[in-house]
Steps between C-alpha positions, in 0.01 A plus 500: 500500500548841463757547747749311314354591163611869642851394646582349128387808343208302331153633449271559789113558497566736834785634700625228779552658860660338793625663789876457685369410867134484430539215729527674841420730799269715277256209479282409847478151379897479501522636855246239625742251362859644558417692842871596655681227402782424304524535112735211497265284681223537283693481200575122686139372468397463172092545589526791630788629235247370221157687700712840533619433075125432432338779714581818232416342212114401715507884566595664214516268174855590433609335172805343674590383854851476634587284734499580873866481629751708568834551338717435792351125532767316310766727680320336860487148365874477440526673858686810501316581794259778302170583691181778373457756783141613478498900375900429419537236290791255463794488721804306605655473838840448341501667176758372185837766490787259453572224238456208753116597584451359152521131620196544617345544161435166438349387228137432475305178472127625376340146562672503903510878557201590291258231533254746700501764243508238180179361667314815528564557155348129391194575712452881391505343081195218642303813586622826258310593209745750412882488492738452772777715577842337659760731599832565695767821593773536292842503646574802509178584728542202686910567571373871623345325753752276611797723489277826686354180730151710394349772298694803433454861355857531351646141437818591629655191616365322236684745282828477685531181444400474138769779403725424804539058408332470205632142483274400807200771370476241190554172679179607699339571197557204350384319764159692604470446058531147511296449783201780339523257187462204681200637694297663151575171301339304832176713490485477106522105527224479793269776257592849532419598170684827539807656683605828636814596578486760808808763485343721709797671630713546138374867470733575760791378238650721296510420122855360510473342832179272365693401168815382696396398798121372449440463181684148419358297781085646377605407166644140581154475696320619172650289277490178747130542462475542112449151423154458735286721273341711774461877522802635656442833668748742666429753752647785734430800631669843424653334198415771196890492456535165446180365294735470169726291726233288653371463139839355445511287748222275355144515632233503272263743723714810684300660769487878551433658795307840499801757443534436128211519242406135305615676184832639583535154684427322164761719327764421754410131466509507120164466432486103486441381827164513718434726761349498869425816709441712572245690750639703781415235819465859742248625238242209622472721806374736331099493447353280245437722221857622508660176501274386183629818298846387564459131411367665162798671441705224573252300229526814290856463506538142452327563134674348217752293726590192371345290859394642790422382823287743777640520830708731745799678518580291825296308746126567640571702798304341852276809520354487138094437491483178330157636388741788279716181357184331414404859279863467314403188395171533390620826291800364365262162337230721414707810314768274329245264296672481202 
């Protein structure tokens, strides 16, 4: 498959795309399904989590589909008390700021906690043609959420308490780590054949804060996952800084978003590792012909990388014409035949 051929830098006969989100509000099929309710719930019944996985790669014929979930679903399961505000996102009525709000980080059981998700995943392999993605957050995107108790522009609790106790900043780490390993080796034993590692919110890190304070807990989960012999990708946004450190860190793929060129992104990443990126999402507002001359470039620039896998910078946004998606598809397989 040339997904994975891609993420382990093997040859291809074409480019593979996949989108971040190209399950979602973009898609009229997904709105039928979904309608106003929660994330959470749907992620609960495994039909309609395995119909909403299924319905992109119908659309499009992406090369890969990932999994629909959402990274705050193991943080839910343990019950921290975590819900998805619609046009929000996650948020806690009583967010983490002292060392006792990390009893309740307990640890997970995948088969218990899980068992919705882990059976989505053995349906969606019955019926995919094409790889399947598993994911989760990482813990430093998931502990921005808990300590802010829901997204934030500046991340400054969650930065007080990292430099103000760092002894509780890395107990929490250690924690939302074990529990992220627990979850990706749980979707690679029910068939996820891949696994992203979403640190969406690291670009707001500065070099030396991701090394000390972030870096040990996505390595432990990197390594923990070494011995299953799946694709390990790594991904955040705003992170141009930090690609030789996420390199580091152990993924075999390292996603870019749209701020940094492929090729100065394979310098910073030595120039071993596979890459995925890295079209502007806002550009696929823009009209058709447009967005096709930048998914060139982006192919243009992805020339003699070592693996490279098609996709965004960031997620589909909910206003982009499927119709446009379906073009970037259809360009990237017909213009990267090898």
């Amino acid at each position: 498959m040339r997904f994975l051929a891609a993420c382990r830098c093997q040859p291809v006969d074409r480019t593979p795309v996949w989108f971040m989100r190209q399950a979602g509000r973009s898609l009229p099929e997904y709105r039928a399904i979904r309608g106003d309710g929660s994330i959470l719930k749907a992620v609960a019944n495994p039909d309609v989590a395995a119909e909403l996985t299924l319905q992109p790669v119908r659309r499009y014929g992406v090369d890969a589909a990932i999994l629909f979930s959402d990274i705050v679903v193991p943080l839910a399961a343990i019950g921290v008390g975590i819900e998805v505000e619609p046009g929000r996102g996650p948020v806690l009525d009583q967010p983490f700021r002292r060392e006792a709000d990390l009893s309740r980080l307990r640890p997970i059981e995948p088969e218990l906690d899980l068992a919705p998700v882990l059976e989505t995943i053995r349906l969606l392999r019955a019926e995919l043609d094409v790889p399947l993605i598993g994911f989760a957050g990482a813990p430093f995107t998931l502990a921005s959420y808990l300590v802010e108790g829901g997204p934030s522009r500046t991340f400054g609790r969650t930065k007080s308490l990292m430099h103000g106790d760092p002894a509780t900043w890395h107990r929490m780490l250690d924690a939302l780590a074990e529990n992220c390993l627990a979850s990706l080796r749980a979707q690679a034993s029910a068939g996820a054949q891949a696994l992203q590692l979403f640190d969406s919110w690291a670009g707001s890190l500065s070099r030396r804060e991701y090394r000390d304070f972030v870096m040990p807990a996505t390595r432990r989960i990197f390594a923990g996952l070494s011995d299953l012999g799946v694709p390990r990708i790594h991904f955040g946004v705003g992170t141009g800084e930090l690609l030789d450190l996420m390199a580091e860190a152990g993924a075999d793929v390292v996603g870019v978003d749209w701020r940094v060129s492929l090729q100065d992104a394979a310098e910073r990443t030595g120039r071993h590792l596979a890459l995925q990126g890295n079209l502007d999402p806002a550009i696929c507002l823009a009209p058709v012909g447009v967005v096709e001359d930048a998914a060139r470039q982006v192919l243009k620039d992805a020339a003699g990388l070592p693996g490279h896998v098609f996709n965004l910078g960031h997620g589909v946004l909910p206003e982009t014409d499927p119709g446009v998606l379906q073009a970037v598809v259809d360009l990237v397989h017909e213009e990267s035949v090898r």
